[in-house]
N, C-alpha and C positions, 0 to 999 in steps of 0.2 A: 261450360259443358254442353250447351244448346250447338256450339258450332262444330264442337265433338260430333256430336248427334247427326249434324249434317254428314260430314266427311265420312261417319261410318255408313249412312245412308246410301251415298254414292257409291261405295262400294258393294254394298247390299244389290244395289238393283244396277251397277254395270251403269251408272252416269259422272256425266261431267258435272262441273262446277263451275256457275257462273254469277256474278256478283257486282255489286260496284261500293265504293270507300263511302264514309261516312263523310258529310260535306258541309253538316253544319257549323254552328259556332265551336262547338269542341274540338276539331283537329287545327283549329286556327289560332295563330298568335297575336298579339295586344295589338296590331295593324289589319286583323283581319285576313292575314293571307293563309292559304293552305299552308299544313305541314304535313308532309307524309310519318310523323313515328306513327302516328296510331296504326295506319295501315302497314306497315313495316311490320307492326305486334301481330298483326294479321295475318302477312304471308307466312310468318317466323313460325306461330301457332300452328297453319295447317299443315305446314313439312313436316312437324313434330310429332303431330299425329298421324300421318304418313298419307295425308293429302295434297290435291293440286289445285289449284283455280287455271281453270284451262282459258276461262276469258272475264273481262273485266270491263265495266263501264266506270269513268269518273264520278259521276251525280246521275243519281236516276231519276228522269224526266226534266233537264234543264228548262224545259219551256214552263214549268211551272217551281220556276228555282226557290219562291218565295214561300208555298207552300210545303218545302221540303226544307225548311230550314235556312236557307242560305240568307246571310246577311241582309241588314235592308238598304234598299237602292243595287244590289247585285243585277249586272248588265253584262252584255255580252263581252266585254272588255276585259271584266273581271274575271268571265267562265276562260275567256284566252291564255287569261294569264295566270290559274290553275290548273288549266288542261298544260301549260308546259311544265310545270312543276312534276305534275302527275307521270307524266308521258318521259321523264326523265328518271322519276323515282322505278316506274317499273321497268323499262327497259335495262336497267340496273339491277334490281332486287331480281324480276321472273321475266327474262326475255322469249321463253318461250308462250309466254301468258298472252292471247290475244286482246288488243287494246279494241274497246266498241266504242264509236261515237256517233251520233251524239245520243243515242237513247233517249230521242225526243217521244211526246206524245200529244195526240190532243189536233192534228192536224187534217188539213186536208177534204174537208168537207166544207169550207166557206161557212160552217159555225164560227158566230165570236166566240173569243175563248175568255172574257173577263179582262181587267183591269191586271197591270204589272206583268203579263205574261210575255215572256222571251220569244222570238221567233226562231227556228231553226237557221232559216236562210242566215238571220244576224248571226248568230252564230256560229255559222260554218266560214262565215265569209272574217270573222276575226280569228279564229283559230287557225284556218287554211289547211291545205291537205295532213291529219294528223294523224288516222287511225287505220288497225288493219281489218276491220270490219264495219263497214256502215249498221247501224243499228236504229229500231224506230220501237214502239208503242203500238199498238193497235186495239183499237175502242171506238166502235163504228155509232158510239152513242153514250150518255151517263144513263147511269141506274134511276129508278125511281129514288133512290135515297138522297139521290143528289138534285131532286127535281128545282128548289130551294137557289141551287147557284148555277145550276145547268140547267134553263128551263128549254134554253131554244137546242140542245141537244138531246134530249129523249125522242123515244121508240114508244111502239105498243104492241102487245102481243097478235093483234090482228093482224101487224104489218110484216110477223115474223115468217111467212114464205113470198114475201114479195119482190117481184124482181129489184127492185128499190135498194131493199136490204140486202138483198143477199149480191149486191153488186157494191157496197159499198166499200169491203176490204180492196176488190183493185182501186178505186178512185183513190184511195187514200193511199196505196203501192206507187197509182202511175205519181201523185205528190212526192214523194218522198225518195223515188227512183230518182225523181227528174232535179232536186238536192243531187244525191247523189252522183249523177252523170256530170254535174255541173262543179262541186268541190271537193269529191274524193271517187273518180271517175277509175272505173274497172273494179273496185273493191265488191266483194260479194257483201249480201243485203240478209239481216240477220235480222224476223221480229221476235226480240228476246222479253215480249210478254203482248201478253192478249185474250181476250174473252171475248162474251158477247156482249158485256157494256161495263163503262169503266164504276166506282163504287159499289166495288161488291157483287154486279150482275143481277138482272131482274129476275122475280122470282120464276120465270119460268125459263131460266137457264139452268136448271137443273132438270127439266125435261126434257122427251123426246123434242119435243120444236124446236128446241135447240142444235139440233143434231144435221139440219140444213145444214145452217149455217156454217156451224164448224166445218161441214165436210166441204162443201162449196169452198170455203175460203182458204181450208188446204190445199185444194185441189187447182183450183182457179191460181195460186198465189205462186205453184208450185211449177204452172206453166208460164210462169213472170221471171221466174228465176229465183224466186228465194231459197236458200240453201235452208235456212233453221227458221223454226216455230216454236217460241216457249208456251205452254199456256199459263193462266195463272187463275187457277191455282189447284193445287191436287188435292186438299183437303181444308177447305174454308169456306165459308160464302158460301150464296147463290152459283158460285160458279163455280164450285170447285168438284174434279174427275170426279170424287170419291164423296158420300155423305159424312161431313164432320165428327159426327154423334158416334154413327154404325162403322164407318167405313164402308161401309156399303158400295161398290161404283154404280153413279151413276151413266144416261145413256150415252153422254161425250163420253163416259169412258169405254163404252165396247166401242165406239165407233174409232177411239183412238184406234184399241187395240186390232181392229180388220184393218185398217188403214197402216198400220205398223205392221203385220204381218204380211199382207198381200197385194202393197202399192209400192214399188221399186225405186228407185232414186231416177230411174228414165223416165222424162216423160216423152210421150208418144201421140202423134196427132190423133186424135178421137175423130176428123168426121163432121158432118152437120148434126143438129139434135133436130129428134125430129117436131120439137114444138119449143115453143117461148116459156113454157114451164119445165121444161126437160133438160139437164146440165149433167153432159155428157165428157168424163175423164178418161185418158187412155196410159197408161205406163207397164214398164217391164213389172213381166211376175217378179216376185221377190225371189231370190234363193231355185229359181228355175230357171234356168241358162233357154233362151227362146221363149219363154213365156211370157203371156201380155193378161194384165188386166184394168179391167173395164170396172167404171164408178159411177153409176145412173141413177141419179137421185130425180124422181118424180114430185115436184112439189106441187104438181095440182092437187089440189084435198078431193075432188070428184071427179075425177077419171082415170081412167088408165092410160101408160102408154105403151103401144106395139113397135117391137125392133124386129129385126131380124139379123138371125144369128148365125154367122157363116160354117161356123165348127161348132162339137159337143164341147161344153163346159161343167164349170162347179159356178155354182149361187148360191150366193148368200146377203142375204134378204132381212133388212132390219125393216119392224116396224112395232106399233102402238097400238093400241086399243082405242087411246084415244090419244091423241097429240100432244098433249098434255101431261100424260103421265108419267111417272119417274122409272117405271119397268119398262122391257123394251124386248121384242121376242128378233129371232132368228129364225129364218125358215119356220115361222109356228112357234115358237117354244120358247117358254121366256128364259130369258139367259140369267145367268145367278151365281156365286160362288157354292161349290159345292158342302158338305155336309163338315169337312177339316179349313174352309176355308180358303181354298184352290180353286184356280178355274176352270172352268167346266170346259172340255172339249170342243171346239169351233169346227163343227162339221158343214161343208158346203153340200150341195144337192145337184145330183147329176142332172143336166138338161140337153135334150136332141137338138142336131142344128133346125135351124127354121125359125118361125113366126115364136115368140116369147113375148109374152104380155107381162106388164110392171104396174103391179097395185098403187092406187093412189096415194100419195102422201108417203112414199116409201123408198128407201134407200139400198140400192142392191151392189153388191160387188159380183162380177163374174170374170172368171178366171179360165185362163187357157193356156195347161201348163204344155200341151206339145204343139204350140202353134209355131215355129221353128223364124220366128220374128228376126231378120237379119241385125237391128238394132237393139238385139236384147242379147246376143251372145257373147 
């Protein structure tokens, strides 16, 4: 019934479904090899209830096969020669089901990663070109809960507007591109989970401070080329959109939602910034044929910074009271679901062209729906 739950979810809120098979010792026979029935009971189940799994990974997070169950001594030899079992079962069962590989994690910063852990490169390099979506992991650090087994990958909240951090989703992009280019060259690049640290997320991923980040690494990821961003997760954890308990959203989740509403699938060159604290995105307005909008996230915590601004626009202006906390206003006025439990109206604020100043430590989207943009029609 839980996976009920999911499929009618999907359809509730207009998403896809993306997954990957069970890999440990249970779909395996007395040699230890994959079988696909289990998964077969899987696809069979969601047709039945009148769902689809639109893409699929084999094992989620190979690089840490052993943590996830998978046999002991499981090496990249072994993931080869389950990815063709796999890659055979689906192309059969759901060909229209996209295959993700490898759904690594845990890479790309020159952190050890521990004892027994798989490398992608090994992996790729025994499977050889297999899948129709390159896929990665992204965790630009472990949580304090993981301090214990991850000590040389933690963060601190001091560090959390620093160019450092907030530069670390590409370094771990241009890794995992340059895979890519190398054993499944032209595939689009899909990160099909991510937060702001792996374990749960630290306790102030569920504030505004958190809200750089996510938007930087949207934004930044999105002029890389990545097509999809899952986050994980919508109601869990330290990191999840929504408070557990209330349902509450927290401030990734309005920043989702501006970014969902008024940042376009084009992106568009922004320009110089005008300072080394200042991360400056440009793309088509959404749903407005010529229209461009702009994503100026000011991470200096004491200053301001001055643009200027060629045409009148809409703004809209997230910010904190104090950085820290789990409310988050717009234009002034703290944002909330409303009194049934709906959301409250996202009004932008009209502003003259010219000189525009950006509050410190603040996040602004501005929009320009008749800028007649030759690349946005």
């Amino acid at each position: 019934m839980e996976w009920k739950g999911v499929v009618d979810f999907s359809h509730a809120v207009n998403a896809e479904i993306v997954t990957s098979v069970a890999t440990s010792l249970g779909p395996r026979d007395a040699r230890g090899l994959w079988t696909p029935d289990q998964a077969q009971k899987l696809f069979e189940y969601t047709k039945s209830v009148g769902g689809r799994i639109a893409a699929i990974a084999f094992m989620n997070e190979p690089t840490y096969a052993a943590m996830g169950g998978a046999p002991k001594g499981y090496d990249a030899a072994a993931f080869s020669r389950d990815i063709g079992v796999f890659r055979t079962f689906l192309r059969r069962t759901a060909p229209d089901t996209l295959f993700l590989a490898p759904d690594s994690s845990g890479e790309g910063l020159g952190v050890p990663m521990g004892d027994g852990v798989l490398k992608s490169e090994d992996l790729l390099h025994a499977t050889g070109p297999v899948c129709d979506v390159f896929s990665y992991h992204l965790y630009a650090a472990a949580s304090q809960r993981c301090a214990a087994i991850a000590a040389s990958s933690q963060t601190t909240m001091a560090a959390a507007l620093s160019r450092d951090w907030l530069s670390r989703p590409e370094k771990i992009n241009a890794f995992y591109v340059r895979l890519r280019d190398e054993f499944e060259p032209s595939k689009p690049v899909w990160i099909t989970e991510t937060a702001d640290a792996a374990c749960g997320g630290n306790p102030w991923a569920s504030t505004f401070l958190d809200s750089f980040r996510y938007l930087v690494q949207h934004a930044s990821l999105a002029q890389r080329g990545v097509k999809v961003i899952m986050h994980n997760t919508l109601a869990a954890s330290d990191y999840g959109l929504l408070d557990e308990n209330t349902f509450a959203p927290r401030p990734n989740y309005w920043a989702a939602l501006l970014w969902r509403r008024l940042m376009g699938t084009t992106v568009l060159n922004p320009g110089p910034s005008p300072s080394s604290n200042t991360y400056i995105y440009a793309h088509c307005l959404r749903d407005h044929p010529g229209g461009v909008a702009l994503l100026i996230i000011n991470a200096d915590k004491y200053r301001a910074v001055n643009i200027i601004l060629p045409s009148e626009a809409e703004r809209y202006t997230l910010t904190a009271k104090q950085l820290q906390d789990t409310a988050v206003q717009l234009n002034g006025r703290t944002l909330q679901l409303n009194s049934d439990g709906d959301l409250p109206q996202l009004s932008g604020e009209a502003i003259r062209t010219g000189r525009v100043s950006l509050a410190p430590a603040s996040i602004s989207f501005l929009t320009t729906a008749n800028a007649n943009n030759s690349s946005c029609q």
